[in-house]
C-alpha positions in Angstrom: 35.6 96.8 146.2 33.2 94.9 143.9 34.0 94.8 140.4 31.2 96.8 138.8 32.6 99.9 140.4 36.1 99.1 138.8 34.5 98.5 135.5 31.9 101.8 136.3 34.8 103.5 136.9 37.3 101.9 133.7 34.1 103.6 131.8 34.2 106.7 132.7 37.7 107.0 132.4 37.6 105.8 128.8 34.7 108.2 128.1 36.5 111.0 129.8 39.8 110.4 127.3 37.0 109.8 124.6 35.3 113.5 124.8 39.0 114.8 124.9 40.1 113.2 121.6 36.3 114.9 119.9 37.0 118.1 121.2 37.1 120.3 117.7 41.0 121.8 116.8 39.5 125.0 116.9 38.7 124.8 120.2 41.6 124.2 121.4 43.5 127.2 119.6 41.5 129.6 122.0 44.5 131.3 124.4 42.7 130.4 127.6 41.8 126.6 126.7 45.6 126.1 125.6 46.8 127.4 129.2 44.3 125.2 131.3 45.5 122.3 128.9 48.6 123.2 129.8 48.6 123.6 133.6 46.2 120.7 134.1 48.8 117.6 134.1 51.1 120.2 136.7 48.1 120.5 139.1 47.2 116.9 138.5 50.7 116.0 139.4 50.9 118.2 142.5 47.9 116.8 144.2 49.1 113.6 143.5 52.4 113.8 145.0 50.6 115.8 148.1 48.1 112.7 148.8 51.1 110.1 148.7 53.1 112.4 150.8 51.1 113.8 153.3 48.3 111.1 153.8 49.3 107.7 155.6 46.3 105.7 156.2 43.4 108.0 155.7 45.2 110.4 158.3 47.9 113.0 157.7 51.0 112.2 158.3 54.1 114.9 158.7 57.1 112.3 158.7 60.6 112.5 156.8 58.4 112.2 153.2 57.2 116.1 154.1 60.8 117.2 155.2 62.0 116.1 151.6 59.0 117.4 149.9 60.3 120.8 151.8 64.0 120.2 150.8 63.1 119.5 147.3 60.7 122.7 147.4 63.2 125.0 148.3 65.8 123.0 146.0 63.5 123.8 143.3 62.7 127.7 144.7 66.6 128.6 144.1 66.6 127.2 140.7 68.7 123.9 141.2 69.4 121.2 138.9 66.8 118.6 138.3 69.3 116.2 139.6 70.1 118.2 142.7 66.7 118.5 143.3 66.0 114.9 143.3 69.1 113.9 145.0 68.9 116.5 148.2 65.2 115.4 148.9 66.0 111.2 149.0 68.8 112.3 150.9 66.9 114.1 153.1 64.5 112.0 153.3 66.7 109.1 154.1 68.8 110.9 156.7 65.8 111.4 158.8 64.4 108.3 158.5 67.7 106.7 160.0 68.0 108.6 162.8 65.7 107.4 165.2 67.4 103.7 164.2 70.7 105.7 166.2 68.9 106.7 169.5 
């Protein structure tokens, strides 16, 4: 990658975070703005743990990342314990990834 797209790219990311911090107050009071604000970063988050759990090398990959993605998504379903939540899906995770070192 050649540097004027990182810097291209640094710029636009600094402009972006600019044209946020002009928005007027009042703007942001409006009901709907104040939920999009609010379930931007959740989205944001969500795609990006999708991309780093599904995708291996520009291809999808369903391995034991997926299985505790699942785990952690029904952990999370029946209302469990942050803790529990994290816990169950590493374990998982782990569990199925040592396997095939048994066979």
């Amino acid at each position: 990658m050649s540097w004027s797209w990182i810097l291209a790219a640094t710029a636009a990311c600094f402009a972006l975070k600019l044209a946020g911090l002009l928005v007027p107050e009042n703007v942001l009071r409006h009901p709907a703005i104040a939920r999009t604000a609010g379930a931007v970063p959740i989205a944001l988050l969500a795609a990006l743990i999708a991309t780093q759990t599904l995708i291996d090398q520009q291809q999808i990959a369903l391995d034991a990342r997926a299985a505790g993605i699942a785990v952690a998504a029904v952990a999370v379903w029946r209302r469990a314990p942050f803790l529990v939540v994290v816990v169950s899906a590493a374990a998982t995770t782990a569990l199925l990834r040592w396997l095939p070192t048994l066979v």
